[in-house]
C-alpha positions in Angstrom: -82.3 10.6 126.0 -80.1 12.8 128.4 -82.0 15.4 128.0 -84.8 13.8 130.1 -82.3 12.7 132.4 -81.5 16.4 133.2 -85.4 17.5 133.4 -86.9 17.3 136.9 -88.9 14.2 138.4 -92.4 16.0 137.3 -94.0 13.3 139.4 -92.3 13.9 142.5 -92.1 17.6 141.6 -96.0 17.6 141.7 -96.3 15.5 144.9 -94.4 17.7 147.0 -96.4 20.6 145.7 -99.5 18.9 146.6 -98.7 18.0 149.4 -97.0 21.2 151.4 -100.3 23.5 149.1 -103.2 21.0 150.3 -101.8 20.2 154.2 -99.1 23.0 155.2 -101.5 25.7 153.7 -104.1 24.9 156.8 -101.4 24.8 159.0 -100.5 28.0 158.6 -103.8 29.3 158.7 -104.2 27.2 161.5 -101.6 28.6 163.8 -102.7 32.3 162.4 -106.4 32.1 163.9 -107.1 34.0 166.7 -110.2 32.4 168.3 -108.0 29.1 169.2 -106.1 28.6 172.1 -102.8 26.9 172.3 -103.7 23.1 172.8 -106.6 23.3 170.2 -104.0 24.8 167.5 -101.6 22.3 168.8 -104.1 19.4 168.0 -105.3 20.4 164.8 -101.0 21.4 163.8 -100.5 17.5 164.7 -103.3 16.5 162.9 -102.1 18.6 159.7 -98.7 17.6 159.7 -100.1 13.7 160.6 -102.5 13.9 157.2 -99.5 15.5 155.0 -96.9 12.4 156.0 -99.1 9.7 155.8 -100.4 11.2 152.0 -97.3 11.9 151.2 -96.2 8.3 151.8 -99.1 6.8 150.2 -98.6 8.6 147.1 -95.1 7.1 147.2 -96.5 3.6 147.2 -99.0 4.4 145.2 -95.8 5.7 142.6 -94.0 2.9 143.0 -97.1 0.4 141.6 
């Protein structure tokens, strides 16, 4: 058994990836559009990183049950 205790958290490994692919990925592409101005790419950059906490969280809890 140690050498699953020296493999990565797969779980949480897979989480994180979801998370910064599926809500940091618009972000960028958010912040990289030129037709927006500043306060609509600074609302929709709060919304991303908003939706990307609050899943990340949840799939926590969701973990944890």
């Amino acid at each position: 058994m140690i050498v699953m205790e020296l493999l990565p958290n797969f779980n949480e490994l897979f989480v994180a990836f979801g998370v910064l692919y599926f809500w940091y990925a618009p972000l960028i592409l958010i912040f990289s559009r030129p037709g927006l101005n500043f306060a609509q790419r600074l609302r929709w950059g709060i919304v991303c990183l908003a939706l990307s906490w609050l899943s990340y969280f949840w799939l926590k809890q969701q973990q944890k049950s």
